[in-house]
C-alpha positions in Angstrom: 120.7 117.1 205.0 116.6 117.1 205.3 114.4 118.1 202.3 111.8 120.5 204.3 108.4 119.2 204.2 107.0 121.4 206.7 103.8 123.8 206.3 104.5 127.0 204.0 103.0 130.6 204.4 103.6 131.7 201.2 104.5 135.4 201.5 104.2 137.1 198.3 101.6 136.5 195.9 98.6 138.1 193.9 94.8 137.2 193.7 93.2 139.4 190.3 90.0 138.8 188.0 91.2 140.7 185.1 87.9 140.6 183.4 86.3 143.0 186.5 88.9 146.0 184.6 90.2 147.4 187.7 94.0 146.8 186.9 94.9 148.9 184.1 97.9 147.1 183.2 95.9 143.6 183.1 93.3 144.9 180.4 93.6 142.8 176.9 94.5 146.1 175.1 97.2 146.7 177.7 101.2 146.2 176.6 103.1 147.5 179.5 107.5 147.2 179.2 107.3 144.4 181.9 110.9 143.0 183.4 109.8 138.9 182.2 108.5 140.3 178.7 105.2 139.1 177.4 102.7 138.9 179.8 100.2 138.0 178.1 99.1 134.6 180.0 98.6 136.1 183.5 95.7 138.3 182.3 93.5 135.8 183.9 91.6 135.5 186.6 93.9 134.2 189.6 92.4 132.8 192.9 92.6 130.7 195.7 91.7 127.6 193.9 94.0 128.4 191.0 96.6 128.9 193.5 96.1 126.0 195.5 96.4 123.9 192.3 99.8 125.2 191.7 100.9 124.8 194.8 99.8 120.7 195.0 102.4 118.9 197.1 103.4 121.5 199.6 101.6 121.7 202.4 100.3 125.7 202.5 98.6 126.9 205.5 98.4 130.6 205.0 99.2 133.4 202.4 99.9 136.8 202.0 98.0 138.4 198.9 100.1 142.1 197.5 98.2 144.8 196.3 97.9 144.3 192.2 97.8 147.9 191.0 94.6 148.4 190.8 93.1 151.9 190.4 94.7 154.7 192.5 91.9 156.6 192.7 90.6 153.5 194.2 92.9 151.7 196.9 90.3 150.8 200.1 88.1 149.0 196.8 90.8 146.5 196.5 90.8 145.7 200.1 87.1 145.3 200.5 87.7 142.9 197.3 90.2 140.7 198.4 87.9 140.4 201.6 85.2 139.3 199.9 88.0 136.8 198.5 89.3 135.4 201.6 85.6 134.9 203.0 84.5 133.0 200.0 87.5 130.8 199.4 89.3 131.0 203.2 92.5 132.7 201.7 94.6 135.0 201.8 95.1 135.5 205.3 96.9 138.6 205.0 96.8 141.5 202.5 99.3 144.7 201.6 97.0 147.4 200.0 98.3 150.0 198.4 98.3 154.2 199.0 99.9 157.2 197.4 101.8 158.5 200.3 102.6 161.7 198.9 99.2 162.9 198.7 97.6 165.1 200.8 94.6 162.7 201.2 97.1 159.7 202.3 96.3 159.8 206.0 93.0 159.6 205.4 93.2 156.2 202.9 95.5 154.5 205.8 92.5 155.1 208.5 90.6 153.3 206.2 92.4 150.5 205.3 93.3 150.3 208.8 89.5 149.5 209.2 90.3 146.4 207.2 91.8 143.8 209.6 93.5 141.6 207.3 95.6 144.6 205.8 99.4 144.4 207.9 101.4 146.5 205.4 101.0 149.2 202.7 103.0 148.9 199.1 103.7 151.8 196.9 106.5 151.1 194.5 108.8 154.4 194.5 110.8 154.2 191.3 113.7 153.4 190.0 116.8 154.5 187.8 117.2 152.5 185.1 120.3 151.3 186.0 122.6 151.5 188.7 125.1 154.3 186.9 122.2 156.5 186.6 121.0 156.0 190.3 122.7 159.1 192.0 121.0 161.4 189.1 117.6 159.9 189.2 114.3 161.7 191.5 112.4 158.9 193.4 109.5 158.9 195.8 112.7 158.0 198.5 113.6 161.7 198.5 110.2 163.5 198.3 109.4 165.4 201.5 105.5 164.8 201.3 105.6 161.1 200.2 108.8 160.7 203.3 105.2 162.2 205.6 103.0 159.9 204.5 106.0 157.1 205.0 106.5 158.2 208.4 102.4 158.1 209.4 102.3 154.2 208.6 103.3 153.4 212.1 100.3 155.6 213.5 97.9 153.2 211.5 99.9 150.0 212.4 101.4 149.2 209.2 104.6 148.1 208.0 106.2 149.1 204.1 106.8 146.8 201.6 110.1 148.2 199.5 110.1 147.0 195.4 112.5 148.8 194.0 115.8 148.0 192.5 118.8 147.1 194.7 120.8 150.4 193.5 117.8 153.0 195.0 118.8 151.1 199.1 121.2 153.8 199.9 118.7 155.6 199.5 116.0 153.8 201.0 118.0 152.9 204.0 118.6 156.6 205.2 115.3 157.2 205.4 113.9 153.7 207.0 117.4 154.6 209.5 115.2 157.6 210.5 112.2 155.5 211.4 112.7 151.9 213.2 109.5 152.5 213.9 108.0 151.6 210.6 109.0 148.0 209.7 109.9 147.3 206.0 109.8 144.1 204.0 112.3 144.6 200.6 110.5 142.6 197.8 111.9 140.1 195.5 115.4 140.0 197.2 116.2 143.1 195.7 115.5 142.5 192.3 118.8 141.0 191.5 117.9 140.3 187.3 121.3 141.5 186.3 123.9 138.2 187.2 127.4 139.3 185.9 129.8 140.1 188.1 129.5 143.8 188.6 126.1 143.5 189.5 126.3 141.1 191.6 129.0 142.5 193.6 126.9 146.3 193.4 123.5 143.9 194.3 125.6 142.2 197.9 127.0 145.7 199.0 123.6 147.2 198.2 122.3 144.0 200.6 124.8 144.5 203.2 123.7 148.2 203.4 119.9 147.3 204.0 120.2 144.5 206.6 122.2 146.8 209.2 118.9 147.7 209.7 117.2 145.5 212.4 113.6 146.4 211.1 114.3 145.2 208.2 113.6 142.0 207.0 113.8 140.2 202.8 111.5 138.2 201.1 113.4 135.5 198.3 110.9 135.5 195.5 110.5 137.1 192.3 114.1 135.9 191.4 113.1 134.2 188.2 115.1 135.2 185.0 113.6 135.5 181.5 114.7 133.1 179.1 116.4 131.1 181.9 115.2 127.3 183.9 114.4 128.3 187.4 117.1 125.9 189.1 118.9 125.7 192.5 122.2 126.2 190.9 120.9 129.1 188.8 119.5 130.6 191.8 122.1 129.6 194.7 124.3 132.6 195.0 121.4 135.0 195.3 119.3 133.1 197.9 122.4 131.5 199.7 123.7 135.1 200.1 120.5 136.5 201.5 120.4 133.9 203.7 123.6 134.7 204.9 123.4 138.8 205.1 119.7 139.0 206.9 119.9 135.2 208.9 117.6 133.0 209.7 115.4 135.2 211.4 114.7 138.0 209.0 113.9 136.1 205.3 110.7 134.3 203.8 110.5 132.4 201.0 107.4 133.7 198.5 106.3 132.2 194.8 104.6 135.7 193.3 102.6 134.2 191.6 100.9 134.3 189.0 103.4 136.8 187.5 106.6 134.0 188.1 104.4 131.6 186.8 106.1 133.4 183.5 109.3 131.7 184.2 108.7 128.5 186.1 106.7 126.2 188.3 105.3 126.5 191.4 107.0 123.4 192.0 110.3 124.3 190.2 110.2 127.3 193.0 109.5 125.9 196.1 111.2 122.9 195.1 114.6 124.9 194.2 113.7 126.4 198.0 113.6 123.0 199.6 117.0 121.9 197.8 118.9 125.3 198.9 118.1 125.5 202.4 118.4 121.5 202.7 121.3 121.8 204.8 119.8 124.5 206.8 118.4 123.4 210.8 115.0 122.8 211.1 114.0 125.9 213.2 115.5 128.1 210.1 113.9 126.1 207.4 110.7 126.6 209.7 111.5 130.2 209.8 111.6 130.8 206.5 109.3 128.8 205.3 106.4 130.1 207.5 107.6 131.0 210.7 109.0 134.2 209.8 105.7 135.1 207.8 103.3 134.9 210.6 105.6 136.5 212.8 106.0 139.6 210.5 102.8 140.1 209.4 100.9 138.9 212.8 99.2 135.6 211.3 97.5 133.6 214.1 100.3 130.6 215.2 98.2 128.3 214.8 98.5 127.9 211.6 101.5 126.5 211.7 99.9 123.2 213.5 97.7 122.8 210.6 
């Protein structure tokens, strides 16, 4: 067994500066239902130093900031900001903007966030049922024949989709991505796995099993922190040992999302819980999940990795 100690892309995180107003949800008189409760302590700003700071002791070479929700009527804004990020601070070296596929306007947004080279992949979350009993009587995004349009044009612009939704919408998801191998998709957060008992674990694995039959799709483990609960290795095996498992080496990447997990634990107590769990792993697939796999998938330069 060897405790990684490689360089890390980390492949899911946010940069924001509340106090600029451009994320609703982040204004001080905002109080949005949020799945790690109070949020109150991320409505700060959040940058590459801040970042760097919580990531002391790993050696991170690259990152890959996700659209915050800023203002829809806004989406190429955010870009041209977290450009003016990366060239003051040297990071992130990849961004997902967001668009509103299902407007009529959407193909126009991706030609210009195309003009933005570090955008790789476009985000737009398409909704949920709240649980996974109510999931084959709930309307999402999935199934709407003007956002599956603007779903299908990402490949024209060179883009790939980042899915966060919950694990019960992937039948769902996966019969439309089936249609498109041309678009690749990156599910978020391991499928949003908050619900451990039993039942839900067994519905979160078949739900899993369903989404990594297809080849273009690939998983990033973050966002797996529970509310109320120490981020651990044991607490956390049986998700990230079974994504391992259902995707392989080839098609998962570790992530922190921060700021928002800083709710529920460490940098440290993340990446740390990643090093113990794939400890056994071989070096090419700690390498692969640790950074490989991230500049592959969103077409960082390789030599990064040397860094």
């Amino acid at each position: 067994m060897t405790a990684y100690g490689g360089p890390i892309v980390d492949a899911h995180h946010h940069f924001w500066e509340p106090r600029l107003g451009h994320q609703p949800w982040l204004r001080p008189d905002a109080h949005i239902p949020f799945r790690y409760g109070d949020y109150e302590s991320i409505k700060r700003d959040y940058l590459p130093p801040d970042l760097l700071r919580d990531a002391a002791g790993f050696h991170l070479v690259g990152t890959v900031t996700m659209e915050t929700e800023w203002n829809t009527d806004d989406p190429v804004g955010e870009m041209v900001y977290t450009e003016g990020v990366a060239e003051r601070f040297g990071l992130p070296t990849a961004a997902v903007a967001h668009a509103t596929l299902e407007d009529a306007g959407a193909d126009v947004v991706l030609g210009e966030l195309a003009a933005h080279p570090l955008v790789r992949a476009v985000r737009q979350k398409p909704g949920q049922a709240v649980s996974a009993s109510a999931a084959d009587r709930t309307t999402t995004l999935l199934g709407d024949p003007a956002w599956q349009r603007g779903f299908a044009a990402l490949a024209e612009h060179g883009f790939d989709f980042e899915l966060q939704t919950a694990w019960w919408q992937f039948d769902e998801a996966a019969r439309l991505f089936e249609r498109h191998p041309e678009v690749g998709v990156t599910v978020n957060h391991a499928g949003l796995p908050s619900d451990r008992s039993p039942d839900a674990m067994a519905g979160w694995r078949r739900a899993l099993a369903t989404m990594a039959k297809l080849p273009h799709v690939r998983i990033k483990i973050s966002g797996i922190g529970l509310t109320d609960v120490p981020w651990t290795a044991a607490v956390n095996r049986p998700v990230v040992e079974y994504v391992a498992d259902v995707f392989g080496p080839d098609r998962i990447m570790f992530a922190s999302n921060f700021p928002v997990d800083s709710l529920v634990a460490t940098y440290a107590e993340i990446y740390g819980g990643f090093v113990e769990l794939s400890s056994s792993w071989s070096p090419a697939e700690q390498l692969a999940a640790f950074a490989g796999n991230a500049v592959r998938f969103y077409r960082l330069p390789e030599g990064i990795l040397a860094l």
